[in-house]
C-alpha positions, 0 to 999 in steps of 0.5 A: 416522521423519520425520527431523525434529527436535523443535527444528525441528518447534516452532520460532515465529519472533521478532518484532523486538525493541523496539529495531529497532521503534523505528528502524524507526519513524524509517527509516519516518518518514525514508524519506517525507522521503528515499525516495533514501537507502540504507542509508549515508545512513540510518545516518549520520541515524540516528547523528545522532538518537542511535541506535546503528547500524550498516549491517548493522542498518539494511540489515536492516530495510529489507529487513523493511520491503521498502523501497530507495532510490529511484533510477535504476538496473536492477532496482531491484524484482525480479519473480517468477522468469519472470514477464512485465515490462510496459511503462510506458504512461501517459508521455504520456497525457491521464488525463481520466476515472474507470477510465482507469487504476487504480494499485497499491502496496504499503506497510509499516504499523507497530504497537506490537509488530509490523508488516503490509503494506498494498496499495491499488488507486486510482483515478488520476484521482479519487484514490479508494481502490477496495479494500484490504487488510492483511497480515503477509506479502509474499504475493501473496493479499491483492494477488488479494483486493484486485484482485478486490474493486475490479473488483466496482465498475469495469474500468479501460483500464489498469493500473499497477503497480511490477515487484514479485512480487506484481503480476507474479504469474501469476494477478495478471496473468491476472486483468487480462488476461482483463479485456481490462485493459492491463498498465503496469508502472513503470520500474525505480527510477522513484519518481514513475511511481506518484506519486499512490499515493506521495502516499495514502502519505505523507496515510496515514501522517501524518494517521493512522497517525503519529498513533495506535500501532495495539495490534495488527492488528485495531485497525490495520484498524479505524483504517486503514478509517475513515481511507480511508473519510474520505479517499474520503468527506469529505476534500476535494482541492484538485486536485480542486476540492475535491470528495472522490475518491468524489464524483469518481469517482461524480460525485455523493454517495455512500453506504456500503450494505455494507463497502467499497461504494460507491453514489450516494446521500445522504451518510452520517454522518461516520465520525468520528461513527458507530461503528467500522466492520469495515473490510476483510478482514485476511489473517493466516493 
């Protein structure tokens, strides 16, 4: 009557098998090195590891993992159909105070079966993690959730962002702009217009999510929100004068009262100490 078919009706899509999960975890690892390499490069260094490649495989996952070599070149990310591209508005400027500029980026986490996708919203002068999110989809939903929760703390003069679809969405934009909040979007194929959130990336991924083979998303959002936490609270940056980006940004100690908020304070325990904690919310609908 629906003119459906049982076979389309019950269709579960596949995962990724065993195979692809471990070169994805070795194009992942390789991508921090040598963001610049395309799909040829790619699969000429994975030939040299003793994987069995070839470049439709590799282009494949790349576009699963939602990663492209990082050079100069037009429309190297693709908006949303219709929407606005901002200009690039931080060429130039003086960054010399806490919610002068906030930055956004997405990056793909992996798991022992499985991967998701985290975005976090930094602080640019403090380096501090304002709010994050987990998802196993490229949505624009948990970009909104993480956006919403950060302006529960501060207003930032402008905001940065790629030209990705999630952050030149409609109602991304309209969220910001009913802020009064100047939009800046990074130039096509510039890797380094968004250098700090490229470096949280690499810290990430070699201090923590390198280190430990998430089971499943729970697990990775319990780990992942410790981390930041310990990246906010307790990890000091040389840039910084060692002070942490949360002392920077609160420009004093800091305490956690809720799940992901932050109020001046006496330090808390490390995290490392203390129990797990609930960390943020995980989009897995």
């Amino acid at each position: 009557m629906l003119s459906l078919s049982q076979s389309s009706l019950y269709y579960r899509p596949v995962g990724p098998s065993e195979s692809d999960l471990q070169v994805m975890k070795l194009i992942d690892r390789q991508y921090l090195e040598t963001p610049f390499y395309g799909a040829r490069k790619l699969v000429a260094w994975l030939k040299s590891q003793g994987q069995v490649v070839n470049r439709k495989r590799v282009r494949r996952l790349m576009q699963l993992m939602g990663l492209k070599a990082i050079y100069r070149r037009p429309r190297t990310i693709k908006p949303g159909a219709g929407n606005k591209i901002y200009p690039y508005l931080l060429k130039g400027l003086q960054i010399n105070r806490p919610n002068q500029v906030w930055a956004a980026d997405i990056t793909y986490i992996l798991m022992q079966k499985g991967f998701l996708y985290l975005v976090v919203i930094l602080d640019w002068y403090s380096r501090c993690i304002l709010a994050w999110r987990l998802s196993n989809s490229l949505e624009s939903d948990f970009c909104l959730e993480a956006l919403r929760e950060a302006l529960q703390r501060g207003q930032p003069e402008i905001f940065n962002t790629d030209q990705g679809s999630q952050f030149t969405s409609g109602e991304f934009i309209a969220l910001l702009e009913s802020r009064g909040i100047r939009v800046s979007m990074d130039g096509s194929g510039r890797y380094s217009d968004n250098l700090f959130v490229e470096r949280f990336w690499r810290m990430l991924k070699y201090e923590e999510v390198y280190l430990k083979a998430y089971s499943d998303a729970r697990e990775a959002r319990i780990e992942i929100g410790r981390y930041i936490q310990f990246y906010n609270r307790e990890r000091p940056h040389q840039a910084l004068g060692y002070r942490t980006p949360a002392q920077v940004y609160y420009a004093g100690p800091i305490a956690v009262v809720k799940e992901h908020m932050l109020i001046s304070g006496e330090p808390p325990r490390s995290i490392y100490t203390s129990g797990r904690t609930a960390g943020s919310h995980l989009n897995l609908e």
